[in-house]
SESE-773041 format. One record per residue: x, y, z of N, C-alpha, C in turn. Coordinates in steps of 0.05 Angstrom, whole numbers, plus 5000, padded with zeros to 4 digits. Layout:
BEGIN
XYZXYZXYZ...
This chain:
BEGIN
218356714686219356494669217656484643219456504622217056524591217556224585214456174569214055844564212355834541213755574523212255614493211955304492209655234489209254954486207854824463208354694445207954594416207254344416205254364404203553994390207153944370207453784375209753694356208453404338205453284345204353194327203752824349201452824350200352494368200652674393202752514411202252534444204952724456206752804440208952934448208153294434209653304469209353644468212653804471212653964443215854094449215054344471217054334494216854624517219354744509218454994507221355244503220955344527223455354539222955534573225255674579225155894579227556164588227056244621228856144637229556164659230356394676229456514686230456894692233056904705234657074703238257044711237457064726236157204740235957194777236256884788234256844776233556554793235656294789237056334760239356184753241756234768242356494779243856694792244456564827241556514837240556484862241456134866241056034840241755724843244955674847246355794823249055824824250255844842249956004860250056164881249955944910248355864908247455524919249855394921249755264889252155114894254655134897255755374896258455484903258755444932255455484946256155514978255855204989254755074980255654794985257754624976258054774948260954574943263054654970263354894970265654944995265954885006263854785020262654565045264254315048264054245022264553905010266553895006268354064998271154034973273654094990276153994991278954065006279754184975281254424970282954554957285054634968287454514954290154534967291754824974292254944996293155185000290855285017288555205026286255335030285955175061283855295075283355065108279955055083278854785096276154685094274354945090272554965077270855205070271255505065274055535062275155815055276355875030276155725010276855784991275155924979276156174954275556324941272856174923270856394911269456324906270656264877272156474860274056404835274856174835277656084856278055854856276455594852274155664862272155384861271455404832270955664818270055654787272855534768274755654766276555444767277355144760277155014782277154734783274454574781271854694788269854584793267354704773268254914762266454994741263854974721264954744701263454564694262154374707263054304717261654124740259354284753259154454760257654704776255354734757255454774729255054934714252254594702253354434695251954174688249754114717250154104748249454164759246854314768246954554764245654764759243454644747244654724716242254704688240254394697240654154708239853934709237853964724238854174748237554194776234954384772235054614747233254774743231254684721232854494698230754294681229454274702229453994715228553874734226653964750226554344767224654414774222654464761223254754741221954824722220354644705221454554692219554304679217154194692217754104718216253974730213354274737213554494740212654714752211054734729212354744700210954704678208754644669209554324670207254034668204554114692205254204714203654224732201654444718202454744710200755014716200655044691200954864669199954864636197654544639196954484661195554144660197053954642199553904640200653774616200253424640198553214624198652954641201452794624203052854630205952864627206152494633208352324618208452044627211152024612212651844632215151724616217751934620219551814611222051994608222252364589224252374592223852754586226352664568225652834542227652774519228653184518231253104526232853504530233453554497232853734480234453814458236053944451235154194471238054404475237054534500239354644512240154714525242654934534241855244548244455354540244855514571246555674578246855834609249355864611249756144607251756374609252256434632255156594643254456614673253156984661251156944687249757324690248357234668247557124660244857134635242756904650240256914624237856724628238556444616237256304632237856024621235655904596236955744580235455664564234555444554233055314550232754984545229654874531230654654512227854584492227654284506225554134515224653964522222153834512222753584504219753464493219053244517216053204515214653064525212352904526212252734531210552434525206352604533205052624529202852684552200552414542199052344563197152134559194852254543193352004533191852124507189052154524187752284510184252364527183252174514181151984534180251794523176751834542175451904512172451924528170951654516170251624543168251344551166651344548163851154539161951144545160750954525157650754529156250644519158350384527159950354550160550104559157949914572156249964582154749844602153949564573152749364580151449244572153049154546155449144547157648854532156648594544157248314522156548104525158347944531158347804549160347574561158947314563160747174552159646844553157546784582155446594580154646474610156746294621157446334643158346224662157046014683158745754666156845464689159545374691160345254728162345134727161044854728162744684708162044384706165144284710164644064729166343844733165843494729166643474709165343164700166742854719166842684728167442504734169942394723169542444690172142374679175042544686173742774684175942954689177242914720175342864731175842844766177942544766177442294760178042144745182342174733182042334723184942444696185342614718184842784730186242844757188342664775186342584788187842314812188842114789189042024762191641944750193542054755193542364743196142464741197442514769195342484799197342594826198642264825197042034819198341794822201341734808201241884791204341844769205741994789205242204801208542414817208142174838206841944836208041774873209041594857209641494828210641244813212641144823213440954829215240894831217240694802219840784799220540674778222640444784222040124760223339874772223939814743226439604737227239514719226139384702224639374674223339184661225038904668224538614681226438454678225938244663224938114642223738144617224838174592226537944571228038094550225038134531226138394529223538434504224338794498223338834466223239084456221739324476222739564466221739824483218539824469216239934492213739904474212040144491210440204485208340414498208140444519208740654539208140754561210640624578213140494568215340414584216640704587220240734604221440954603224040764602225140884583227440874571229541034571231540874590233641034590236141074571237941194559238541254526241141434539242241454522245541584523244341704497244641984492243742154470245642294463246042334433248842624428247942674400247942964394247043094369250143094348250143054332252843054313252143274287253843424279254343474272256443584250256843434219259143474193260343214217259343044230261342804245261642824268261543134280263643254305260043254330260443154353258643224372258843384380256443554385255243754405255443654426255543834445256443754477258743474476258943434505260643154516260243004493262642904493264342654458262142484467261442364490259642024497257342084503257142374496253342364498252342374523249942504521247842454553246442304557246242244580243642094591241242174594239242014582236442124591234142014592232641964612229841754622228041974607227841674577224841824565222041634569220741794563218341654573216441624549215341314538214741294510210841294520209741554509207941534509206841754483204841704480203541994463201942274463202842434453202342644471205142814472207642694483210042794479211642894453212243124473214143324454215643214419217143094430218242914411217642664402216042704385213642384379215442194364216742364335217942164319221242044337223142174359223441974370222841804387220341794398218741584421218041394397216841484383216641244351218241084348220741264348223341114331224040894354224340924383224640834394222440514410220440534399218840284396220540034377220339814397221539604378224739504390225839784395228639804404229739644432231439494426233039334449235039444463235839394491238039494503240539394483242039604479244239614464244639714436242039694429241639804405241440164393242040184375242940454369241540584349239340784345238940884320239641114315238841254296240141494292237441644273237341874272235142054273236042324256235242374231235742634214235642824226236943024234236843284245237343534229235343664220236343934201235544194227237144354223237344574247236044824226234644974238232045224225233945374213233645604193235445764180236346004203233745994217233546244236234646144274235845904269237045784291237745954306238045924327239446184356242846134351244145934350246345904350247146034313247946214317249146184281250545934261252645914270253445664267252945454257249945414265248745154261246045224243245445494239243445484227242845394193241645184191241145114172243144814160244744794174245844524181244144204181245744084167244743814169245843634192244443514205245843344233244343034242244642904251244442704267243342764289241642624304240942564335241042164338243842114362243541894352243441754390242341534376240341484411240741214410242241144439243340924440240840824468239940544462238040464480239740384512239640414538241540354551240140074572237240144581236339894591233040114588230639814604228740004595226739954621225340104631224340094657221140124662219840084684216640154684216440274699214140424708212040624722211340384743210940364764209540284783208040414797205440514795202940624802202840614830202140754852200740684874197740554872197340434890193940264881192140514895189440544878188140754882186340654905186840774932184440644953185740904975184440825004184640975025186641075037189140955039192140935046193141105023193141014996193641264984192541574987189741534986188941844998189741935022190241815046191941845078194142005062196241885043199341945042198742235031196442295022196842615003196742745034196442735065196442875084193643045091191943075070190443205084187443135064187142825065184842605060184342475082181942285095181742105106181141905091180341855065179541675054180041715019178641675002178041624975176041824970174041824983171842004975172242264985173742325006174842535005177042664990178542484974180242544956178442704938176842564938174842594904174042844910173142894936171843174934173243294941176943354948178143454944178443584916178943414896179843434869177043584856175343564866173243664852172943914854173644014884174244314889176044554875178944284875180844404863179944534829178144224816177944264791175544534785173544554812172044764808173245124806175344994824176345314823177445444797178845214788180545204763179745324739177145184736174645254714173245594721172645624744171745814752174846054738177246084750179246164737178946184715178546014699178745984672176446154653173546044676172046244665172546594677173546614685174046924693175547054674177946944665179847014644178247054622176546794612175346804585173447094582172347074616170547304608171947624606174347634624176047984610177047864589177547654580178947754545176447864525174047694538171147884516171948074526170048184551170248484562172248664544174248594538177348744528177348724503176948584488175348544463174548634449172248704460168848944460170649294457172949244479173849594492174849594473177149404461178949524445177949514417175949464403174149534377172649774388172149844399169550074421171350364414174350404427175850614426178450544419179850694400181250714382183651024391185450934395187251164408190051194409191451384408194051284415195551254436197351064432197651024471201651084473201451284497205051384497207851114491209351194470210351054466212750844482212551104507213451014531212350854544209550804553208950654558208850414551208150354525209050094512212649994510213750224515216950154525216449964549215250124576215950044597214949734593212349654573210649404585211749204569212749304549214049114532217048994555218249194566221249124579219548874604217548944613215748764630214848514620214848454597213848274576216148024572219048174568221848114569222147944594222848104613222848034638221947824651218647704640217547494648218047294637218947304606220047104593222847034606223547164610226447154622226746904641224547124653224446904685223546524676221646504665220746294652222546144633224646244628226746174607228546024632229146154655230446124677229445804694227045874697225545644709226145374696226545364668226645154648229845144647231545294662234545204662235745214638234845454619235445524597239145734608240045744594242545954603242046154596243246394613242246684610243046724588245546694575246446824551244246744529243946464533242346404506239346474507238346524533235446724541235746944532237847124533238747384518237647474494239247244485239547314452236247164435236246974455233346924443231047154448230647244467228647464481229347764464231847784458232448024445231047944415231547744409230747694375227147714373226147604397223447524397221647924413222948114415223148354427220548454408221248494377218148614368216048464371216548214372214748014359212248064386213448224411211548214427211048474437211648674409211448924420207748984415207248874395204348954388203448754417203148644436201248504447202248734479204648934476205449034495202649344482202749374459201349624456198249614462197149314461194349284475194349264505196349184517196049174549196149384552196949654541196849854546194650014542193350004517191050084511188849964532188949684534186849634556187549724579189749784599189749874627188850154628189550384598188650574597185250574594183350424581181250444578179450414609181450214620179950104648180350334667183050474661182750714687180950894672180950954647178751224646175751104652173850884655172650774661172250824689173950714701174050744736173451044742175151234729174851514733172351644732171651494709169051674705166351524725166851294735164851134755165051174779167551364790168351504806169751214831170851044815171150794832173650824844174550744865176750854883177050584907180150504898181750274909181750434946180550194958180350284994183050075001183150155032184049965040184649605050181849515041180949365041180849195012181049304994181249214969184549214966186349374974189049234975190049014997188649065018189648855035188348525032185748475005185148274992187148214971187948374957189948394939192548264945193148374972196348214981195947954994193047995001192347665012192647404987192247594967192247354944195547284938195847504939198947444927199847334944199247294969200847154987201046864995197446814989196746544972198246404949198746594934199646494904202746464911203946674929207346544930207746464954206446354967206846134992208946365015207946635024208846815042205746895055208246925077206147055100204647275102202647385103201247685093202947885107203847775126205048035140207948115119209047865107211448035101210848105077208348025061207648175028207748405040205148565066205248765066208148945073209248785088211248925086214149055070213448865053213948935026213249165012211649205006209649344991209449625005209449675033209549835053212050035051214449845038217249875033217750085007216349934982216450004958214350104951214550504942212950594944212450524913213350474885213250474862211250214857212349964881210649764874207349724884207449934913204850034917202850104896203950284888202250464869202050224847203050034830202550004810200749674817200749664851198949424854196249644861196049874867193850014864192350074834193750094818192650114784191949814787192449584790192049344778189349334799189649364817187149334831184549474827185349824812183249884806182549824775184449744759183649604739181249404736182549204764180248944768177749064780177449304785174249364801173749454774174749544753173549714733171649434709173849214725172749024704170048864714170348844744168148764765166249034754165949224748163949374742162049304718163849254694163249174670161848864676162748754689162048414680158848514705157648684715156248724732153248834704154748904693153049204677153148944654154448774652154848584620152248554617151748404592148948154584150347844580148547704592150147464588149747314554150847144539149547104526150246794521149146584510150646344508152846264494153546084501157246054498156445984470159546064451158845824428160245454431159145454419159345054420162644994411
């Protein structure tokens, strides 16, 4: 087999590869004897038809077959006994195969970039103190007390005012004409500060059941809907009645109802735990975004453009899902996620650059994912989505693609446990 392989310039390599008729010959040959196998031709009993005949009707087919089946080896035979670290899809350019002749075909390919390491040891990462203040402990057990609120009628004539919830019949207009339902929606808002929409919780201070205001609406040039982009409109908000929060009282019976308190002070040191872990989290993150930081000013490289394909479509995907969660509609997740596609291609080309820096790191520290370090791995995840370890693993056990890529993430995280080992600490800034 003759083989010509070309820098075509960065990380792609053009292969010229001439296939020996024999061996193209021997494949052909193949499939003739299995199509026969497979195929009823009329006039013929099961597996006796002429080998002509089958060229014939089945020819091309045979022939596309073939060439796919010998890319496919060859190539791969290639990449292997030229060291090509090959990644991503195979882009075919030409391709040619005569019958009784050699086969012929130009192929490019992605290969990973060489990335030499070194003078990582002794990067600086913030000090790490977990603090939990009283206040915060405090603004905790507020906010578990609001999910037990109970809600009762203001009965009371008097204006809408701070921290009430107001319920409103809402409809956006538009040149006159409403968006959505002619009578508008309903919706329990809640007038505090801090919320999304401040200037109508504003507007809505003062306001009586029955009363109606109405609210300037200009829609962005770059609106998702075409239609409306750049449009002048109305938001008009009819008050319908107006209601309060009823708190649970903070004592022992309330801590009992969370299920797994005996008292108040065990609440507290509940919440305090929770809040330690939280911070601890928080400081972990803060410390790989330095660590990553440091790598990606440190080495400078190019990273396959395929790969930033794949992490970016992964990037997509999670928005997706999150678009989903919020009961957004697929169509309009679509078209928004497609529009917002570059805007997160550069943050797809550093996750790449950093998973590459962390495995050549690991490589060269000679660090190696055991069994024990994945079966912590699925223990987490099994924590985090409320399943049983047995069926993560069995999951995972299932899917050999998702194995492997919770083995890179895991040896990623030892590569970073290496670094934050070898770091200097230094103090936080203020």
């Amino acid at each position: 087999m003759k083989v010509e392989i070309e820098n075509i310039g960065g990380l792609k390599r053009r292969v010229k590869v001439v296939v020996p008729a024999e061996r193209v010959a021997r494949e052909v040959d193949k499939a003739y004897h299995d199509l026969r196998k497979s195929v009823r031709v009329k006039g013929f009993r099961p597996g006796k038809a002429p080998r002509f005949i089958l060229e014939r009707y089945y020819g091309q087919q045979v022939k596309e077959h073939v060439m796919s089946q010998l890319i496919e080896e060859t190539l791969e035979e290639v990449i292997r006994d030229n060291g090509l670290d090959a990644v991503g899809g195979v882009e075919v350019e030409e391709r040619k195969m005569e019958p009784g002749q050699e086969m012929y075909y130009v192929a490019v390919v992605e290969v990973m970039p060489e990335i030499q390491v070194e003078g990582y040891e002794g990067l600086e990462i913030p000090e790490q103190e977990v603090k939990v203040t009283e206040e915060k402990i405090d603004k905790r057990i507020e906010e578990i007390r609001e999910l037990f609120a109970r809600v009762a009628d203001v009965e009371e004539e008097r204006p809408v005012q701070e921290g009430d919830l107001v319920l409103c019949k809402m409809r956006t207009l538009v040149d006159g004409e409403p968006l959505g339902p002619k009578e508008g929606e309903e919706r329990l808002l809640e007038i505090k500060e801090g919320e999304e929409d401040e200037r109508l919780h504003k507007s809505l201070i003062g306001k009586r059941p029955g009363e109606t205001l109405e609210i300037p609406r200009r829609f962005p040039d770059d609106y998702k809907v075409a239609s409306l982009a750049g449009k002048e409109g109305k938001l008009e908000v009819k008050v319908i009645s107006i209601k309060r929060k009823i708190l649970p009282e903070l004592n022992d019976e309330f801590a009992k109802r969370l299920g797994e308190y005996e008292n108040l002070e065990a609440l507290r040191a509940g919440v305090r735990r929770e809040l330690e872990e939280e911070e601890r989290r928080r400081l972990e993150e803060r410390t790989r975004k330095r660590l990553m930081e440091q790598l990606l000013e440190k080495y400078d490289f190019e990273v396959p453009e395929s790969l930033v394909a794949e992490e970016l479509e992964a990037i997509m995907n999670s928005v997706r899902r999150k678009m989903a969660v919020y009961g957004i509609d697929r169509g309009d997740a679509q078209g928004f996620v497609e529009q917002m596609r570059e805007s997160y291609r550069e943050e797809a080309r550093k996750n790449v650059r950093s998973s590459l820096i962390l495995r050549a790191i690991a490589q060269k520290e000679k660090l190696e994912v055991t069994e024990a370090h994945l079966r912590k791995a699925m223990a987490r995840i099994a924590r985090e989505t409320g399943r049983d370890l047995s069926e993560v693993e069995r999951i995972y056990s299932s899917r050999e693609e998702a194995l492997e890529r919770l083995k890179e993430s895991v040896l990623e995280e030892l590569a970073l446990d290496f670094l934050r080992q070898k770091a200097k600490m230094v103090a936080s800034a203020a």
